[in-house]
C-alpha positions, 0 to 999 in steps of 0.5 A: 466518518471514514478511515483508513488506517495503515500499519507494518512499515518500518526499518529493514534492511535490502532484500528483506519483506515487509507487509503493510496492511489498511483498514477502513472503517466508516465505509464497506471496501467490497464494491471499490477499487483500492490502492497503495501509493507512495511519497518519497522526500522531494518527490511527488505522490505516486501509485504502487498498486491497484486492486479492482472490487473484482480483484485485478490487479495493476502495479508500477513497473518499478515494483512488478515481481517484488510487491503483491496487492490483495483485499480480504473484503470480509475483513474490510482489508487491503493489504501489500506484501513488498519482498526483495525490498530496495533502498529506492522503497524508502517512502511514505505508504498511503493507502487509498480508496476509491480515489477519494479516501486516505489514511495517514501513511506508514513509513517504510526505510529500506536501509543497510 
């Protein structure tokens, strides 16, 4: 059975880091791509960053500069670091695997 599971959302204030991290477990990460994608209340699911088995890397311009994707494969681990945090961070984090599998979301509030 295959899970993922998130970890490191929380409260902070404008400006601060957080870092999320996702494990899988059921399933070997090292030949997928995966991905952190967000949902904030009354708006639709949407990608934040994605990391190719290679290691490329692709985000949304709203987070370009602020968030960094990476995988440790040998962990069967993918990780985002968020710095510079906004307001309009506050969402749901999911992280995604291969564009099927999802775990069950960490919650981030950026808040003052």
């Amino acid at each position: 059975q295959v899970q993922l599971v998130e970890s490191g959302g929380g409260l902070v204030q404008p400006g601060e880091s957080l870092r999320l991290s996702c494990v899988a477990s059921g399933w070997i990460i090292r030949f997928s791509a995966m991905g952190w994608y967000r949902q904030a209340p009354g708006k639709e699911r949407e990608l934040v960053a994605i990391i190719s088995s290679a290691g490329s890397t692709n985000y949304a311009d709203s987070v370009k500069d602020r968030f960094t994707i990476s995988r440790d494969n040998a962990k069967n681990m993918v990780y985002l670091q968020m710095n510079s945090l906004e307001p309009e961070d506050t969402a749901v984090y999911y992280c995604n695997g291969a564009s099927k599998f999802w775990g069950q979301g960490t919650q981030v509030i950026v808040s003052s």
